[in-house]
N, C-alpha and C positions, 0 to 999 in steps of 0.2 A: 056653864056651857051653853045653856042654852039662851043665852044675852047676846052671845058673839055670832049666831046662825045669821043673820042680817048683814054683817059687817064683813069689809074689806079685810083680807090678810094684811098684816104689816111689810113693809117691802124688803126690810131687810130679809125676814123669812123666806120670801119669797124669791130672792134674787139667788140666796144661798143654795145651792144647787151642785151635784157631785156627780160631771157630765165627762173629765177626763180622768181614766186611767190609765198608772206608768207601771209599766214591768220594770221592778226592777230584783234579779236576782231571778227566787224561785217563790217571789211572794208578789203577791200583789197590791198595791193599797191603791186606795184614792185622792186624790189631789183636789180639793175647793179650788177654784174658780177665783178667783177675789170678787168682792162685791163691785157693783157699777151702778150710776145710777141708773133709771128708767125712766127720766122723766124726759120726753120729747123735747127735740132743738127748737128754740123757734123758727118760726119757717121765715125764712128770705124774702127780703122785698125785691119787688120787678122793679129791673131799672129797665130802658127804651135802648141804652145800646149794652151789648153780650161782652163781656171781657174775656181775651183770649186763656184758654189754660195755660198754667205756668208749668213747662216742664221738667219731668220729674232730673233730680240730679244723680248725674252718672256714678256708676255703682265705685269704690275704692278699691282697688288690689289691694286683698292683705300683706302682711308681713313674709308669713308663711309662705304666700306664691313666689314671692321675689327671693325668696331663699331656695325655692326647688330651681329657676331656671336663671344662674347664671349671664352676662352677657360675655361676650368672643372680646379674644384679644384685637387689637387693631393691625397688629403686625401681620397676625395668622392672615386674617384675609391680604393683606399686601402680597404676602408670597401666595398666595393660588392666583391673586390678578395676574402675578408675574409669569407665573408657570403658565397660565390658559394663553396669555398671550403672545410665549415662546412657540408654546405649540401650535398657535392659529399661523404664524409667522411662516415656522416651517413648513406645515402643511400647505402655506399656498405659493411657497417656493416650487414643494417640488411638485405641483399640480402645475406650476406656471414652466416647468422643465419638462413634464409630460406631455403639455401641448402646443410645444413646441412644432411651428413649421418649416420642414427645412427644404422642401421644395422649390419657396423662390431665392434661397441661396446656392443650391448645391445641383449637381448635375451627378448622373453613374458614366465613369470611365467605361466605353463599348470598343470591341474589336470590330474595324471597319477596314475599307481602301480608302486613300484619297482619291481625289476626279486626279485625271490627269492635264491639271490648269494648274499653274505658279501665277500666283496675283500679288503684283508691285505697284508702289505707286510712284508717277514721276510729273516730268514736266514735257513741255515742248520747248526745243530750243534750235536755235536757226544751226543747219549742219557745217557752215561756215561764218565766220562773221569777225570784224577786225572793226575797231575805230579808225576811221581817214584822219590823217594830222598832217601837215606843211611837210617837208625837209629842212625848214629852215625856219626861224621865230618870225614873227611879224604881225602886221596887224591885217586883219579880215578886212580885202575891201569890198566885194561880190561872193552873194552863195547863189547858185544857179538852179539847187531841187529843191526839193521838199520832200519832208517824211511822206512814206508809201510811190514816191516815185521810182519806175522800173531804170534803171542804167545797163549800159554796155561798158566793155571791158575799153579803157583809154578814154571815155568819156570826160569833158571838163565837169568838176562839181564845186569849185568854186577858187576865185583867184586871188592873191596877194595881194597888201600895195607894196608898189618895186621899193620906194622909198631914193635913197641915194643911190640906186644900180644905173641909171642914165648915166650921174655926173662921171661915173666909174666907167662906167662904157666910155664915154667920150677921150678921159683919157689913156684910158687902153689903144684906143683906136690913133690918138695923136703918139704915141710909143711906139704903134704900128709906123705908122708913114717914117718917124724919125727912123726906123730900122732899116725901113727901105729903102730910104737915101744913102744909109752908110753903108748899105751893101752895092746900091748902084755905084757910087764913087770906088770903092776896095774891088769891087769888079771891074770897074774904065782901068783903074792904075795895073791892075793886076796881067791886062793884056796886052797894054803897052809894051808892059817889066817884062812879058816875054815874047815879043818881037825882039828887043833889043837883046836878050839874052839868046836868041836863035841866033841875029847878028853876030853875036860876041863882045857887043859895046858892056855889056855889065855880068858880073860875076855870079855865079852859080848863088851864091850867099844873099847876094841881094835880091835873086830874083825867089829865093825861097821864101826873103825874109814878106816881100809882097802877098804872095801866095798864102802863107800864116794870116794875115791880114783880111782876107778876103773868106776864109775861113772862120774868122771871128764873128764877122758883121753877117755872115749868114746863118750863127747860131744867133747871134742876136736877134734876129728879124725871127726867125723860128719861134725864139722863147715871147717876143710879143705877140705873134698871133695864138702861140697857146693860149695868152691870157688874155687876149679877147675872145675865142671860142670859148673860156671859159665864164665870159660875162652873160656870152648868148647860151650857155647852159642854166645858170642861174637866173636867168629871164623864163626861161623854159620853164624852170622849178617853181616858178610863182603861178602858175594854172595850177590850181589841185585836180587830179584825173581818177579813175574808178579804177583799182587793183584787178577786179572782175568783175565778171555780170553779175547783176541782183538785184537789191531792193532799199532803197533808204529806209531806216528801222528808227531813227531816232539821230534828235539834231543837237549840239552840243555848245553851237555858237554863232553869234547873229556876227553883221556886220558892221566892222568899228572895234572889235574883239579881239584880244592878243593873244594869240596860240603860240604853241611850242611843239617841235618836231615830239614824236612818240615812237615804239617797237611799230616797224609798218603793220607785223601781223598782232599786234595787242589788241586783246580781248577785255582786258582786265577793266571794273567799273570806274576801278580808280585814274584812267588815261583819259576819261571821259574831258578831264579840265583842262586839257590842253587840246583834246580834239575838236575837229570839228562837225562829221558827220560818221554816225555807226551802219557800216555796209554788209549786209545778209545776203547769203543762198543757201537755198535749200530749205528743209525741215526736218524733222526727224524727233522722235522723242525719247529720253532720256531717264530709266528707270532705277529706283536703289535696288537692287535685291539681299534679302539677308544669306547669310555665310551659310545656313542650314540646305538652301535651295541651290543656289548657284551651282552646285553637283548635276543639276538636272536641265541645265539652260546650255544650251549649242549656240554657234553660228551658224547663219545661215537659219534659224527655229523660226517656226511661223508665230506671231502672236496677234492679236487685238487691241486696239489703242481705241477709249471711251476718256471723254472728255467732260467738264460737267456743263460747259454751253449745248452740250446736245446729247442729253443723258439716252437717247431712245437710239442713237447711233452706233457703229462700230466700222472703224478704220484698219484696213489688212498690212499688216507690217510684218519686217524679218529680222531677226540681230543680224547685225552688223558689227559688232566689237562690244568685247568685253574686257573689262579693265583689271589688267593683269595683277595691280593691286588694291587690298582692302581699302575702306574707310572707317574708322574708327567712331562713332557718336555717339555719347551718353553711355558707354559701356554694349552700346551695339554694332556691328561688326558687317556691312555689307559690301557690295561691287555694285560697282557703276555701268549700265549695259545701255549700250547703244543701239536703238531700232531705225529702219530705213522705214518710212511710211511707203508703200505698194503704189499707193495712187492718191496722194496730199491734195486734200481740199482748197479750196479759195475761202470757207470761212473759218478753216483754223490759223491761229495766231501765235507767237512768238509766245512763251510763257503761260500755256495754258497748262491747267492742272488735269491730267491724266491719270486713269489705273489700267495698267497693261496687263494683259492676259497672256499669258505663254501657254501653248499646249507641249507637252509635257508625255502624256501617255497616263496608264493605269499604274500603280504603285501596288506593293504586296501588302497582304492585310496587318496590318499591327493595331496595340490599342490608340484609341484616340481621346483626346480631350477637346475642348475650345480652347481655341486659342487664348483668350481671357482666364483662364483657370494659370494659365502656368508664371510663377512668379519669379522673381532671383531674390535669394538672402548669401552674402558673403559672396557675389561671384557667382554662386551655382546655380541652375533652374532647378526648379520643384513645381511640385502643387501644394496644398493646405487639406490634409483628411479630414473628415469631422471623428475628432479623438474625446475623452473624456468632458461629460456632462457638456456636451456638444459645441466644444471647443475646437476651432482650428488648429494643426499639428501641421507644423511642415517637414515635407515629405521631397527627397532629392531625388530626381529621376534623369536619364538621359534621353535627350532630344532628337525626332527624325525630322522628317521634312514638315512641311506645313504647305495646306492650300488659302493661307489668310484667314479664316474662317476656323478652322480644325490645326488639331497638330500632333503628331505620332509621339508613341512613347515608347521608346525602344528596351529599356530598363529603367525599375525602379517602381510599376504599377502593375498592376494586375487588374482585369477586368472583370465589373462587374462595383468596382469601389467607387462608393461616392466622396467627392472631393468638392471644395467649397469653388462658387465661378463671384462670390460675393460676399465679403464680409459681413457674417452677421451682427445688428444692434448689443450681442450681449458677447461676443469677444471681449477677451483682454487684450488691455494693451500691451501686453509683452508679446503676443501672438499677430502682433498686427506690425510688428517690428519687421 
């Protein structure tokens, strides 16, 4: 013992060492360590450049983890993509139905009057007016006016060439003279025949049979100056003259031009090709009105005639005739009404486009629409209600009068209902039928 006071323990000894205890149970023991050795690393040499640390490798999922957590079917998830995106679908349908504006499609049916104005539109059209054409074919040898020129009634406006009516006259005129000699001679003998028949030298018979003779030769001579007065009538017919006072409106054919007799009073556009000049008086304007109004329009009614050459004007007119029957167009149904203008200007013209105002008076209150709201399906008027999921419905009502603008609904609506004046973007088509 007392050799080894000096000396080092041996390392085993030393290493051996009983530093963990395991519980296990209701006993305890002790567990060695296993031996290590002790003998320092040697130390590292400096190098001049530092090498990076290598990082450490990522840790391995056990066995056991991947067996507690499953992965999902692929289908599973397909159907909730489906479902989430049915539902986002519809949710922004009907969010997109909720804000919905229906303002600048639709107007509320209100119980009004109308103004007491009927507003038609029409034209201006001369109160008289015929194409001039010959009596007879020929060719144009002088025109004597021009369009916008004023005429009087008998005026020349332009003359024929005679053509062969000279050579014709001449012998008319040589028929004449032979007429008159055979009537001078049947007239000498004829007076002789009764001297001698006062005498008694010749017989009752023969002095008749002279008398017959003399009677002949002066229907002869008769029937040639008819048909020479009748060459100086057809002389005459070659000056074209003015039917009445008025206005050259429009010219049909120069000269050198072969016209053809026409109806003296024809209007018609299609006579134009054989006329030669179209002759106007007067003025007046001429308005459609629809079948709804014309209950409300007189003769004799005051109205206003506006023009679009002078939109800031107004012209005083009266009906003067109303056209006893309809006109049929496009399934619409109006009369034709004739205005006298009060005091016709110098810068209105033949075929200007007009809206006439008739007054009318107050009307009693019924409900009203715009006029734009009301529609036909099969023949009948209606409007369009905004009906399910803000779909247009059409809806058949019966019609009052209308001021152009507005128009009564006598049956069929009620006030206070909104009804479409414009189809909306998301109508169907079956509603827009």
């Amino acid at each position: 013992m007392g050799r080894n006071l000096g000396r080092t323990p041996p390392a085993a000894s030393r290493a051996t060492v009983f530093a963990r205890t395991r519980k296990t149970g209701n006993s305890d023991r002790s567990v060695p360590i296993p031996p290590r050795t002790l003998n320092p690393a040697p130390p590292a040499k400096k190098t001049t450049t530092e090498t990076a640390p290598t990082p450490a490798p990522a840790p391995q999922r056990r066995s056991g983890q991947a067996r507690r957590h499953p992965r999902r079917p692929l289908w599973a998830a397909l159907v909730a993509l489906l479902v989430l995106a049915g539902g986002f679908a519809l949710w922004q349908r009907q969010r997109a139905a909720a804000q919905r504006d229906l303002s600048a499609f639709t107007v509320v049916a209100e119980r009004g009057t109308l103004p007491g104005t009927v507003t038609a539109t029409g034209e201006l059209e001369a109160a008289r007016s015929v194409n001039v054409s010959p009596k007879r074919g020929g060719v144009l040898e002088k025109l004597f006016v021009v369009e916008g020129d004023t005429v009087r009634q008998g005026q020349p406006i332009a003359l024929m060439d005679s053509g062969d009516l000279r050579d014709r006259e001449n012998e008319l005129q040589a028929q004449v003279r032979q007429a008159e000699a055979e009537y001078a001679r049947s007239r000498s003998e004829f007076e002789r025949r009764r001297a001698l028949y006062t005498q008694g030298a010749i017989s009752q018979d023969d002095f008749a049979s002279f008398r017959t003779r003399l009677l002949t030769s002066q229907a002869a001579l008769d029937a040639a100056r008819q048909r020479s007065s009748q060459r100086d009538v057809e002389r005459g017919e070659l000056t074209i003259r003015a039917p009445f006072d008025g206005v050259i409106t429009q010219r049909f054919a120069d000269p050198g031009a072969f016209v053809t007799p026409t109806t003296s009073a024809s209007a018609n556009a299609g006579a134009s090709s054989s006329s030669v000049v179209e002759l106007a008086q007067g003025l007046e304007a001429v308005a459609s009105v629809p079948e709804s109004d014309i209950g409300r329009i007189r003769q004799g009614q005051a109205a206003s005639v506006r023009v679009d050459a002078f939109p800031d004007r107004r012209f005083a007119a009266r009906v003067r005739q109303i056209a006893p029957r309809a006109v049929k167009s496009n399934n619409v149904t109006s009369f034709e009404v004739k205005l006298q203008l009060v005091d016709p200007q110098g810068e209105l013209r033949i075929g200007m486009t007009a809206d006439i105002d008739f007054q009318t008076g107050t009307l009693a209150a019924q409900t009203l629409v715009p006029t734009v709201a009301v529609v036909t399906r099969n023949g009948r008027p209606g409007v369009l209600l905004v009906g399910k999921d803000d779909q247009p419905t059409f809806q058949p009502v019966s019609l009052g009068a209308s001021s152009g603008r507005n128009s009564q609904i006598l049956d069929g609506l009620k006030q206070g209902t909104r009804i479409f004046i414009d189809l909306p973007p998301w109508a169907k088509k079956s509603n827009q039928d």
